[in-house]
N, C-alpha and C positions, 0 to 999 in steps of 0.2 A: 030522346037520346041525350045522355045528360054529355057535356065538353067538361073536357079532362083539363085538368092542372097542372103544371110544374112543381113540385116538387123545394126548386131553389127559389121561387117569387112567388107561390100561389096565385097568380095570375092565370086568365084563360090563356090555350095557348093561339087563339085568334088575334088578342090583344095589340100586337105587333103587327099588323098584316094591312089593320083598317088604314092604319095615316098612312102607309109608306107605300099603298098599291094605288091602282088606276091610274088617276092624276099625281096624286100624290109621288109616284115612282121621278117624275120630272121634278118635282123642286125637292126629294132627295140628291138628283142627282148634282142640280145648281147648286144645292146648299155646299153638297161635296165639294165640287168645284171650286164656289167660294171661298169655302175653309182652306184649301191648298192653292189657290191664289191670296189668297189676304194673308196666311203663316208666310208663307214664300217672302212674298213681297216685305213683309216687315221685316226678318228674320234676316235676308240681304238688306234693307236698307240701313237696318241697326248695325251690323256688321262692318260694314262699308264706312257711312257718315253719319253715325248715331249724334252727332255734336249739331250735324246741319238743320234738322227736323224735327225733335225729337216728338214733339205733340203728333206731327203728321204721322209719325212711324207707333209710336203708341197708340195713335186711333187705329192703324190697320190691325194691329196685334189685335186688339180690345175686336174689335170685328170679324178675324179669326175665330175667336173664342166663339162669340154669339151665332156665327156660321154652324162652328161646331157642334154646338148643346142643341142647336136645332137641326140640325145633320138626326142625330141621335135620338132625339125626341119622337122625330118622323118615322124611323128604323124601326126604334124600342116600341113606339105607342103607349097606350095605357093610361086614362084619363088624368091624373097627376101630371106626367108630365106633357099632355095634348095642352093642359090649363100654362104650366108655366114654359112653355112653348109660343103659345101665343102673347103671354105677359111679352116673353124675349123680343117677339116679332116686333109687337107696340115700342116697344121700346127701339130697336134696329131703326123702325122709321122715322120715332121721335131722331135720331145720332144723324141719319141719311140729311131728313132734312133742315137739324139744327147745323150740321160740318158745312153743307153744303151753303145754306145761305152763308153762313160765317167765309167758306170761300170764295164766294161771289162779293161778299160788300166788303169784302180788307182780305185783296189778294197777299200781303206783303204778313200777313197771321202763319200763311203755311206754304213757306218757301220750298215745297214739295208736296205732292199729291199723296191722298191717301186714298181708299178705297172709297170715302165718302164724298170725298171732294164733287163740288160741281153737279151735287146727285148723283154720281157715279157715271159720268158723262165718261170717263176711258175706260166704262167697262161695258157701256152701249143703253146705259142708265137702268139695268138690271137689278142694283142697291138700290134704286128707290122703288122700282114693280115687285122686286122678290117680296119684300115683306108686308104686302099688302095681299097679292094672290096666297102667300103661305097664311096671314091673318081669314084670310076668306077660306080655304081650305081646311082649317084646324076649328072654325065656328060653323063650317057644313057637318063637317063628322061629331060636334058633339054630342049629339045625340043619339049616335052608333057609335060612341065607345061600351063595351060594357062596362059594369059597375063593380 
């Protein structure tokens, strides 16, 4: 039985199913969460005292974003972006724990927390697990994406 297509991506329509089910369904849902805490949080603190922080509130936004396209990567599927999903991930953890040592050795760098801060110690250190279980997740399925 051959699988049908779409029409608007020509993609299978499985494509979308493999990253963002089983396990996968959970770090959709953290990444969700992320993304709407991390916009939140920057979006009020730029608001407020964008003069006091600004690096600190730039990095939450910046991590927003990364939350997001990985939000979506996970949803959408489809080997293209399973690949630059994981690139984002590598990357998220290189930000996790370059911000974080940066604010452990020169607290006085970021006179306000951002979502990297400390490893993500005020989020229960979930910024620096998320993107290591989403890296191991996204290099299990690679080879049950189709092509």
């Amino acid at each position: 039985m051959a699988e049908s297509t779409t029409e608007s991506t020509g993609r299978n329509e499985s494509d979308g199913k493999k990253l963002g089910s089983g396990p996968g369904r959970v770090l959709v849902w953290f990444y969700g969460v992320f993304t709407v805490a991390a916009a939140s949080r920057s979006v009020v603190q730029m608001i407020q005292d964008f003069g006091k922080a600004p690096l600190a509130y730039v990095l939450s936004a910046v991590a927003a974003v990364v939350y997001g396209f990985i939000t979506f990567s996970l949803v959408r599927g489809g080997e293209r972006l399973r690949r630059t999903a994981l690139a984002c991930c590598a990357a998220e953890l290189v930000f996790v724990l370059t911000v974080g040592t940066w604010t452990l050795a020169d607290k006085s760098a970021f006179p306000d927390a951002t979502v990297w801060s400390d490893y993500g110690a005020g989020y229960l250190l979930i910024p620096v697990i998320l993107p290591v279980l989403g890296m191991l997740w996204l290099r299990r399925n690679r080879d049950q994406q189709p092509t």
